[in-house]
C-alpha positions as CSV (number, residue, x, y, z in Angstrom):
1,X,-19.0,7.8,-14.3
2,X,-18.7,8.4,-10.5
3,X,-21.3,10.3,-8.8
4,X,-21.1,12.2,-4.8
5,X,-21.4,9.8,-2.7
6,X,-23.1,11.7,1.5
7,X,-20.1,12.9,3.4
8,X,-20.0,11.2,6.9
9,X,-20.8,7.3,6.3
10,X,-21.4,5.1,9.6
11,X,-18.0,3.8,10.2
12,X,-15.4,6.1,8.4
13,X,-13.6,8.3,10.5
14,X,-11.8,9.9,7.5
15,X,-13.2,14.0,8.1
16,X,-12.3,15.9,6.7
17,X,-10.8,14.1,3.9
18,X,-14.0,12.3,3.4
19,X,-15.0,15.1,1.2
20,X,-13.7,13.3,-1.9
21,X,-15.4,10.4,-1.3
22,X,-17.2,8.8,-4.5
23,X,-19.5,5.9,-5.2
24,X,-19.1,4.0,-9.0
25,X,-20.2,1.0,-10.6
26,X,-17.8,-2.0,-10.9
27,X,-17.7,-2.9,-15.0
28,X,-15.6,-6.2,-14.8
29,X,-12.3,-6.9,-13.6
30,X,-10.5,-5.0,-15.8
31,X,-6.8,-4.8,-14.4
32,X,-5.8,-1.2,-13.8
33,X,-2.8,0.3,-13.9
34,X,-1.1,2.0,-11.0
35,X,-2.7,5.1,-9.5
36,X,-0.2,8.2,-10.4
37,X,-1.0,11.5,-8.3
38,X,0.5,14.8,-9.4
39,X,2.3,16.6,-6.4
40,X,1.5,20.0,-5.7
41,X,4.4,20.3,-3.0
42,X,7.6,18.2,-3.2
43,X,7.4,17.7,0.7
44,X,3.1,16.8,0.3
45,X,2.7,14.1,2.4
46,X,-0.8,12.9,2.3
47,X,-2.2,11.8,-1.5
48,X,-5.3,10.5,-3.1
49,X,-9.3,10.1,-2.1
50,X,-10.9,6.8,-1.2
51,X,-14.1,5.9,-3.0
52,X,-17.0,3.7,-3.1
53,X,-17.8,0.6,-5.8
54,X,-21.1,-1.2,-6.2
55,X,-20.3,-4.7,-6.0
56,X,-21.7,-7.1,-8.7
57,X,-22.8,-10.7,-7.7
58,X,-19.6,-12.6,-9.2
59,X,-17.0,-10.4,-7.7
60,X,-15.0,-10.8,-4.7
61,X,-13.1,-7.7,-2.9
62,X,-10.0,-9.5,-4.7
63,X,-11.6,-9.2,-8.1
64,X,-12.6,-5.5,-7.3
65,X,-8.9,-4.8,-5.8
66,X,-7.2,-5.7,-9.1
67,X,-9.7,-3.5,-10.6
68,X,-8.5,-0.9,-8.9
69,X,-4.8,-1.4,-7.9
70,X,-5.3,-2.7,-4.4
71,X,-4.0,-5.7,-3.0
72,X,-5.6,-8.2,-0.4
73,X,-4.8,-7.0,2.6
74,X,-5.9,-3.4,1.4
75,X,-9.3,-4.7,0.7
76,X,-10.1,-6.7,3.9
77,X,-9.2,-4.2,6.1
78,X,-10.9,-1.4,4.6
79,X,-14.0,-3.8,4.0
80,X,-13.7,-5.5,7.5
81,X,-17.7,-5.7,7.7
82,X,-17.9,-7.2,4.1
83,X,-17.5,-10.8,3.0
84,X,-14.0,-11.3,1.2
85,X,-15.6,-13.8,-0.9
86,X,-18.8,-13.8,-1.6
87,X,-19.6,-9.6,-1.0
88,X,-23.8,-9.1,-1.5
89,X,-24.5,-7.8,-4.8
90,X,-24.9,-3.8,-5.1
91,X,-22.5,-4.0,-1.2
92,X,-20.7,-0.7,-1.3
93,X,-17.2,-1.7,-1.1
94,X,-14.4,0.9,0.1
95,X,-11.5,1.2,-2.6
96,X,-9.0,2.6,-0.3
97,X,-7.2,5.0,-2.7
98,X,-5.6,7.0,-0.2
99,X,-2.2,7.3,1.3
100,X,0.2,8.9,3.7
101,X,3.3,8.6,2.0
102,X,6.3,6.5,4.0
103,X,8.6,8.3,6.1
104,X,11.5,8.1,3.6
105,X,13.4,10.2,0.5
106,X,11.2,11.0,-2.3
107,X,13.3,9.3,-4.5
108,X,12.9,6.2,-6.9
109,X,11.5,2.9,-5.7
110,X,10.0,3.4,-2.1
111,X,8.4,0.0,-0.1
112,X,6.8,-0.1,2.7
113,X,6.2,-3.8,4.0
114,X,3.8,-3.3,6.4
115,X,1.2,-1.9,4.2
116,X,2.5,-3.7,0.9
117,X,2.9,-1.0,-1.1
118,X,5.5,0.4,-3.6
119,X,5.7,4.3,-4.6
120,X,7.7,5.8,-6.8
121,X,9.1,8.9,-7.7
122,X,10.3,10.0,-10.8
123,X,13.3,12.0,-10.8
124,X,11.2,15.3,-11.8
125,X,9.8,15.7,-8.3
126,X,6.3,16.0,-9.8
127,X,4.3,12.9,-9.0
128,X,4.2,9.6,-7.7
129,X,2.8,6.3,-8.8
130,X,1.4,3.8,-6.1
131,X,1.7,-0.2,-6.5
132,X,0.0,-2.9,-4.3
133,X,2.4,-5.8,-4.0
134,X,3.2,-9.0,-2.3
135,X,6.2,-9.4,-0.5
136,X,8.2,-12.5,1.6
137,X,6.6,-14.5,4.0
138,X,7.2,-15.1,8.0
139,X,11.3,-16.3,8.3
140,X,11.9,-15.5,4.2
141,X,10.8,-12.0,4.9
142,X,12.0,-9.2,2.9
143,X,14.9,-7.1,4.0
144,X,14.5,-3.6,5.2
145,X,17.6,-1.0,4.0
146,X,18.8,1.2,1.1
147,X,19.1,-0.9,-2.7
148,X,19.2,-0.2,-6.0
149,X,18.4,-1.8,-9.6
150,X,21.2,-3.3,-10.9
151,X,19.6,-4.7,-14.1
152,X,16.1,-5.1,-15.9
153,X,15.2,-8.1,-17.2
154,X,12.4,-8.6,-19.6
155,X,10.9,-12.2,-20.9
156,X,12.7,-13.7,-17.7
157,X,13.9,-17.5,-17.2
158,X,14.1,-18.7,-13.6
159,X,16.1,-21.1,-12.5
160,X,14.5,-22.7,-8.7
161,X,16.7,-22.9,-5.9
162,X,17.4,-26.1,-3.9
163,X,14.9,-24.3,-1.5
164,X,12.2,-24.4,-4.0
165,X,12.8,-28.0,-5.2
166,X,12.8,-28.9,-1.3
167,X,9.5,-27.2,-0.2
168,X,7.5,-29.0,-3.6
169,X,9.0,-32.2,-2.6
170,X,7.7,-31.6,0.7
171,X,4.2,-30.8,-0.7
172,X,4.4,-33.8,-2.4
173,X,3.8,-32.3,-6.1
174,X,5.9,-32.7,-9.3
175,X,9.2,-31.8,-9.3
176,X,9.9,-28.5,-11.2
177,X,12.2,-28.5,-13.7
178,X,16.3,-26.7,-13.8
179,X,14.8,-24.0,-15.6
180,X,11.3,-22.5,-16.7
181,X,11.6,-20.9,-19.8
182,X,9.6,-17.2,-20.1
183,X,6.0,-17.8,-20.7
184,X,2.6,-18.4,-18.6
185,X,4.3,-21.2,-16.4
186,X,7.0,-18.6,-15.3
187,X,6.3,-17.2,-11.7
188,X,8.4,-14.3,-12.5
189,X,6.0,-13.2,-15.2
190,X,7.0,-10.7,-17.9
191,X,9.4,-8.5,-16.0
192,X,11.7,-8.6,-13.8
193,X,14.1,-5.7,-12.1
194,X,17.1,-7.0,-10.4
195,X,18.6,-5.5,-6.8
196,X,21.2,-5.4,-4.6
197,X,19.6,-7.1,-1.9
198,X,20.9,-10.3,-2.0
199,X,18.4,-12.7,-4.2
200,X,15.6,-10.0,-3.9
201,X,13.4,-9.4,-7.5
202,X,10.6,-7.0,-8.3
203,X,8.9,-8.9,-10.6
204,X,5.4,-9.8,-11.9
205,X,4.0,-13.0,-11.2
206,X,2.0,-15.7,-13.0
207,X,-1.1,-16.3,-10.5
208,X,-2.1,-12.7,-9.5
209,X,-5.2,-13.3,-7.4
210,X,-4.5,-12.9,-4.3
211,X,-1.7,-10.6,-4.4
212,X,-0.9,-8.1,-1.4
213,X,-0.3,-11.0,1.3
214,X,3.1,-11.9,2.6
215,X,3.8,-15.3,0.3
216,X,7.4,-15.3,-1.5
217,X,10.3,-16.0,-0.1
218,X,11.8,-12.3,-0.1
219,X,10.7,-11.2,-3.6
220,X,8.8,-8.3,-4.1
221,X,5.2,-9.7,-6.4
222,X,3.6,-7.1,-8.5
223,X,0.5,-7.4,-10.5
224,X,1.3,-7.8,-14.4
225,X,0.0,-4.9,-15.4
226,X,2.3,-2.9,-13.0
227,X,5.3,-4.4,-12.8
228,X,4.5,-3.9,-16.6
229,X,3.9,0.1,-16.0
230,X,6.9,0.9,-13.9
231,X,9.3,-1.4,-16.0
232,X,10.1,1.5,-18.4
233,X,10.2,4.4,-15.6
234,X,12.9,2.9,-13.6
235,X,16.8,2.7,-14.4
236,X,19.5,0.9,-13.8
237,X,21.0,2.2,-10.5
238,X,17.4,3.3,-9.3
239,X,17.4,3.6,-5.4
240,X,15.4,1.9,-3.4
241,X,14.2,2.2,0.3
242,X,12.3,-0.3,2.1
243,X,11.0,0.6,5.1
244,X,8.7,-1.2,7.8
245,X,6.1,1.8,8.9
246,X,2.8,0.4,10.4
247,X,1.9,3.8,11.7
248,X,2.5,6.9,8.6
249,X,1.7,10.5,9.9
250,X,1.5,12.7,7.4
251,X,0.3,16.7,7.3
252,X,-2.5,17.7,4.6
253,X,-3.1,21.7,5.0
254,X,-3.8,21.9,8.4
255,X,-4.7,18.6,9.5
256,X,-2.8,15.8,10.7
257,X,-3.7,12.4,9.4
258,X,-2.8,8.6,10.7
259,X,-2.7,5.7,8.5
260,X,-2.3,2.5,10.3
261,X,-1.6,-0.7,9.0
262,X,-0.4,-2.9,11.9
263,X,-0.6,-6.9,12.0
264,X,-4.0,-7.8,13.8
265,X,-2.5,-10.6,15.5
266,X,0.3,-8.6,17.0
267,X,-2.2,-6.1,18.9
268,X,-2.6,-2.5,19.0
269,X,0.4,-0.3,20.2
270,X,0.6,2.0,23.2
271,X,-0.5,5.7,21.8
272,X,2.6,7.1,22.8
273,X,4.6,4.6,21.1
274,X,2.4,5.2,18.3
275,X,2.9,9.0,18.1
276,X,6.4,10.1,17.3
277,X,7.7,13.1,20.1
278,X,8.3,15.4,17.2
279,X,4.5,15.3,17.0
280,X,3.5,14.3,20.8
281,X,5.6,16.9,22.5
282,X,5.2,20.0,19.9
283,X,3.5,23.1,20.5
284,X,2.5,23.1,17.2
285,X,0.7,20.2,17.0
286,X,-3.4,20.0,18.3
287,X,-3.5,16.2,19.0
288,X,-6.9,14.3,19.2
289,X,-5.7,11.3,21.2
290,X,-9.3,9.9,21.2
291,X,-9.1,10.0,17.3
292,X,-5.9,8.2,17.4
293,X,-6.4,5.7,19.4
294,X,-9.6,5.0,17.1
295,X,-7.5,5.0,14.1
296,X,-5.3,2.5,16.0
297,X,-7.9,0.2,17.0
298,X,-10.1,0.1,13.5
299,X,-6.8,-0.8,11.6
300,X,-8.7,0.3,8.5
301,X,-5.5,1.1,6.3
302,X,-6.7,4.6,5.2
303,X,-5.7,7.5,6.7
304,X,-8.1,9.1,9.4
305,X,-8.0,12.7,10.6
306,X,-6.5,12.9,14.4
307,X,-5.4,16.9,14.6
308,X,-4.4,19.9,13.3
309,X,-1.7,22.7,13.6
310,X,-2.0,25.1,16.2
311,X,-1.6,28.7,15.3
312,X,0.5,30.9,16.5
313,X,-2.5,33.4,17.6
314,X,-4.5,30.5,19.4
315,X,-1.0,29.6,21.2
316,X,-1.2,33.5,22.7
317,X,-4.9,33.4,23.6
318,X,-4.4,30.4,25.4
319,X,-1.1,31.7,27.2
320,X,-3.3,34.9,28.0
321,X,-6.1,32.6,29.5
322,X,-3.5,30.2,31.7
């Protein structure tokens, strides 16, 4: 049961889309499925409301993202004053539930690395479902380009490469066998779509705390119950995009909105590398460049309100004036 939660918190620059903003009770980690929002407008580019939890005394923001569909990363940076690990009980904790969608075709399987998320859209051009994920880590990363799904795979065996055997003789633990059967020992988990990217699988995983951090070595990791939910939407021949946008614009109404979700340890951008010139350089556009260079600096994941169209009328009045 979610109740209003005061428009206008200390520390969310999210106005006006704040307006949706609700506070609930977390009930136990209870995986959830993937968050589907119906689309009004085939070319709507902003989806979803962020809302509050009350955090219990044995959950983490990890415990509380599965809850909800959210990955690591998601969590931290939308919680960057609360404690990953040990969050006070009754800590109002920020399920950040809202997107920009990526600059790319609303078609199939859609990725976008930098914020670790997969959308996709069903071929009716009526919604799209959102999945946090994991994807490869720092020299295994996963490749950016245009795929598709060339078979699904349920109950999967997998077979280690010489790459894996190396690495857990490196870390000095048991060797893994020529094969693990399917089953809870299986990394791939319980499904498994195959691509064209060269040795690239969407697939579950086996240990999913924790998921939403750049681990594998060029798979894409989904929760079970996800990789589970999108199994039977997607076809063989599927397309996929995955793209690398750390900075989403994306129009709702009126207002313009920025998501950011660039790597803390790279620093911020330069605002006009930030803004695209279709944007920076139209007459259409009312830019607040304080607001963006807010949203850039807070790095909160969630997409923050930095201007608005211009109307034709005020365009005149201010052509009249100067």
């Amino acid at each position: 049961m979610k109740r209003k939660f005061p428009v206008g918190r200390e520390g969310l620059a999210l106005a006006p889309l704040a307006a949706g903003l609700a506070l609930t009770t977390a009930l136990g980690v209870v995986p959830a499925e993937a968050a589907m929002f119906r689309l009004t407008d085939p070319n709507q580019e902003v989806i979803g409301r962020a809302f509050y939890v009350k955090s219990r005394k044995e959950d983490t923001l990890l415990d509380i993202g599965r809850q909800n569909n959210m990955g690591y990363d998601d969590m931290r940076q939308a919680n960057q004053k609360v404690d990953t690990w040990v969050p006070k009980a009754g800590s109002d904790v920020l399920v950040p539930e809202s997107f920009v969608l990526p600059d790319a075709p609303h078609q199939g399987i859609v990725l976008n690395l930098a914020e670790k998320r997969l959308y996709f859209y069903p071929s009716n051009g009526r919604e799209v479902y959102t999945f946090a994920i994991s994807i490869g880590r720092d020299g295994l990363n996963t490749p950016k380009g245009r795929f598709k799904v060339t078979a699904k795979v349920k109950d999967p065996t997998w077979t280690p490469t010489a790459a894996h055997h190396a690495d857990r003789a490196k870390e000095g633990r048991e060797p893994l066998p020529a094969v693990v059967p399917p089953g809870p020992d299986n990394p791939l988990g319980q499904y498994a779509l195959r691509t064209s990217a060269p040795s690239i699988l969407i697939h579950g995983t086996n240990k999913p705390w924790g998921l939403g951090m750049e681990v594998s070595r060029g798979c894409i990791r989904m929760y079970p119950e996800g990789v589970e939910q999108l199994f039977p939407l997607v076809s063989v021949n599927e397309p996929i995009t995955i793209v690398d946008q750390a900075y989403k614009f994306g129009w709702r109404g009126q207002d313009l909105y920025l998501e950011v979700h660039r790597d803390p340890e790279d620093g911020a951008a330069t605002l006009h590398e930030v803004v695209p010139a279709r944007l920076a350089q139209s007459p259409e556009v009312n830019l607040d460049w304080d607001a963006v260079k807010r949203a850039v600096e807070e790095n909160t994941g969630l997409p923050q309100w930095v201007g608005s169209r211009q109307s034709a009328a005020n365009r005149l009045y201010l052509d009249m004036i100067f």
